[in-house]
Structures are given as structure tokens and as C-alpha cells.
C-alpha positions as CSV (number, residue, x, y, z in Angstrom):
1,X,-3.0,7.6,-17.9
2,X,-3.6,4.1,-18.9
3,X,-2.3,1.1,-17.2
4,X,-1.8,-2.0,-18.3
5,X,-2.2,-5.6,-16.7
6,X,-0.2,-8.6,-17.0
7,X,-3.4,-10.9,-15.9
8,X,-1.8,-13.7,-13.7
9,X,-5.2,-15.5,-12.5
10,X,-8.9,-14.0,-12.2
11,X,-9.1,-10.9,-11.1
12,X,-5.4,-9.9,-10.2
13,X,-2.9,-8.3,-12.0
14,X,1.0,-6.8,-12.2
15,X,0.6,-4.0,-13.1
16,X,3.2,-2.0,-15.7
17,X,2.8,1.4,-14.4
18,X,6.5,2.9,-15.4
19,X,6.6,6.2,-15.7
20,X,3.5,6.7,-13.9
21,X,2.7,9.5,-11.1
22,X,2.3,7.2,-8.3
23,X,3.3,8.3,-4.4
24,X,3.1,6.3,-1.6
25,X,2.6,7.7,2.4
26,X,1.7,6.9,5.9
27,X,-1.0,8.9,6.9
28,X,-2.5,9.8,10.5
29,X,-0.1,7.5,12.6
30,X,2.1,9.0,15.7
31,X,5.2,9.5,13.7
32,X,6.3,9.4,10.1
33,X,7.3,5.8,9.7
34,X,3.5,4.3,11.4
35,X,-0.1,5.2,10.2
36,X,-2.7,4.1,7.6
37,X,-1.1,3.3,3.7
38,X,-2.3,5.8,1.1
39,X,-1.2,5.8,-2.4
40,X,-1.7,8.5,-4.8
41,X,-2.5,7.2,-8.5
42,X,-4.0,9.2,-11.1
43,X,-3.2,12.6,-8.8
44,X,-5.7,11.3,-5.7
45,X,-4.6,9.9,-2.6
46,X,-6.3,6.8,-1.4
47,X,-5.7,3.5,0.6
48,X,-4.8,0.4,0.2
49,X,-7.2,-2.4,1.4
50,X,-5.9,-4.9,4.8
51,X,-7.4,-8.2,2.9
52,X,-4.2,-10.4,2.9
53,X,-2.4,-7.4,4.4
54,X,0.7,-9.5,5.8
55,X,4.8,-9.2,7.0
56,X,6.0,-9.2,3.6
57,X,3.5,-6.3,2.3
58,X,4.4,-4.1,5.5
59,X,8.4,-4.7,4.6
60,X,8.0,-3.5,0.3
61,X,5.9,-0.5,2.2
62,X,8.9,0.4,4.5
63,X,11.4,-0.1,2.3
64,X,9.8,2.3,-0.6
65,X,8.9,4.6,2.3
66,X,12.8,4.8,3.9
67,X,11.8,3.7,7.2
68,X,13.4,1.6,9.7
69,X,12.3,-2.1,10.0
70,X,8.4,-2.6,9.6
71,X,7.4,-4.6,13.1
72,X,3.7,-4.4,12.5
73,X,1.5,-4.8,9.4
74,X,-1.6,-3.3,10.6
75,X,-4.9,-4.0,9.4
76,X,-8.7,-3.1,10.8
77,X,-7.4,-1.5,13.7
78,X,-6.0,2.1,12.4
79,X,-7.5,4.8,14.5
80,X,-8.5,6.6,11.7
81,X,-10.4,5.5,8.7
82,X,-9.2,7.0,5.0
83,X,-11.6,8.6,2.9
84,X,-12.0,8.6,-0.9
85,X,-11.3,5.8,-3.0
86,X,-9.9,2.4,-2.2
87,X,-7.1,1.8,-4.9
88,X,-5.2,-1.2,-4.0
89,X,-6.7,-4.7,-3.0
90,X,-5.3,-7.9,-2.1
91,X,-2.0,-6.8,-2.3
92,X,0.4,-9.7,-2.3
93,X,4.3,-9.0,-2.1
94,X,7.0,-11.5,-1.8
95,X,8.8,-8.7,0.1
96,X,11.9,-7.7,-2.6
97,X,9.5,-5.8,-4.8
98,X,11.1,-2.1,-5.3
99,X,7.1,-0.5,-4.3
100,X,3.7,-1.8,-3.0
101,X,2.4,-1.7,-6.4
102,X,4.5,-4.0,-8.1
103,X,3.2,-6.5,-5.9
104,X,0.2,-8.5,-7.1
105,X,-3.1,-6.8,-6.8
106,X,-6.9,-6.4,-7.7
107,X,-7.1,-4.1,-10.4
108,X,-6.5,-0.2,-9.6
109,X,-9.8,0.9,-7.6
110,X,-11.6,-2.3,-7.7
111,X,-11.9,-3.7,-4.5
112,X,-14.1,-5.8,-2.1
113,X,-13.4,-3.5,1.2
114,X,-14.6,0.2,3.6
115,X,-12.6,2.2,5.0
116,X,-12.9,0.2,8.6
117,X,-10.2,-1.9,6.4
118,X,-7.5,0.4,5.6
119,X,-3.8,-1.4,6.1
120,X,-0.9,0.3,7.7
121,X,2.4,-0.2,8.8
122,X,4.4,0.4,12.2
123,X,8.2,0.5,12.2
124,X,10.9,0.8,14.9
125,X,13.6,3.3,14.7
126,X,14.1,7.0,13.2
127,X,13.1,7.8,9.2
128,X,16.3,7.2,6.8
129,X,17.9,10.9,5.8
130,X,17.2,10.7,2.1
């Protein structure tokens, strides 16, 4: 699959990745609406990097998710570190964006970031019935 950029400065880019087989899911955390962000692109799961890792981030990840209001955006302080690759960096969302990639972002997989850096999200209440 190729995916195309919409550069907006150096280095960052919207991504148009209709139709693409992208997932999104909380990993590891102590129920299904907390834990460390993985997205799956290109059929692999990986993370999503905590550098500007904010509120508004945290609220596009629980809304695509279903989950209850996000109180936390967590970042560097998971208790489990992700392995494999890094796919999302500097992800910047104004918060009404329908999923955490349609946010601004590094390009897919490039990243300045380990594992130690992995974002997350923590939200109050129960999962949405889909």
C-alpha cells in the first residue's frame, strides 16, 4: 500500500490513507479503555510515539476507540514498553479528527523515539456497546 502526504511543513504530513487497513488499540492497560496506543498499518501493530502526546490527542484516540471520556494522555510512564516498530510521531490533533492518523504526524515509521516513549490513554467509565 502506498500512502500519500499532503506535506504541511518539514517533516510532517496528513496523511490520505482512505481505504487503507489501518486499526487502532489499547494494549497492556487494566481494562479495555487504558493502556499503551498501538496502531496497526501495513498488517503490523506498532505504537505511537508520546512526543507532543497531549489532551486533544488522548480525546481523537477515545473517540475512534468508543470509550468513555479520556482523563489521562499518558506518555513515558506505561508500565509496559511496545515492541516492534514505532509508526506514528508527533502526532498533533485538534481533537474533532474522526482517527489518530488524520491528525498531523511525522511520516509513517519515521520517528525520533524508544519504546520507553510509547503514549497511551486512560479513560473513566465502561466501553460504549458498539
Amino acid at each position: 500500500m502506498e500512502v500519500s502526504c499532503f506535506f504541511i511543513i518539514d517533516l510532517f504530513c496528513v496523511p490520505f490513507t482512505d481505504g487503507a487497513d489501518l486499526s487502532l488499540r489499547l494494549a497492556d492497560g487494566v481494562n479495555k479503555c487504558s493502556g499503551r496506543l498501538e496502531v496497526k498499518f501495513q498488517g503490523e501493530w506498532g505504537t505511537v510515539c508520546d512526543d507532543g502526546w497531549d489532551s486533544n490527542d488522548a480525546a481523537v484516540a477515545r473517540q475512534q476507540l468508543g470509550c468513555p471520556t479520556a482523563i489521562t494522555a499518558i506518555g513515558r510512564v506505561n508500565a509496559s514498553e511496545g515492541t516492534g516498530n514505532i509508526w506514528l510521531d508527533s502526532v498533533s490533533c485538534h481533537g474533532h479528527e474522526s482517527a489518530v492518523w488524520k491528525c498531523k504526524h511525522r511520516e509513517w515509521g519515521k520517528h525520533y523515539c524508544n519504546h520507553n516513549e510509547d503514549a497511551g490513554v486512560t479513560c473513566s467509565g465502561k466501553l460504549k456497546q458498539k
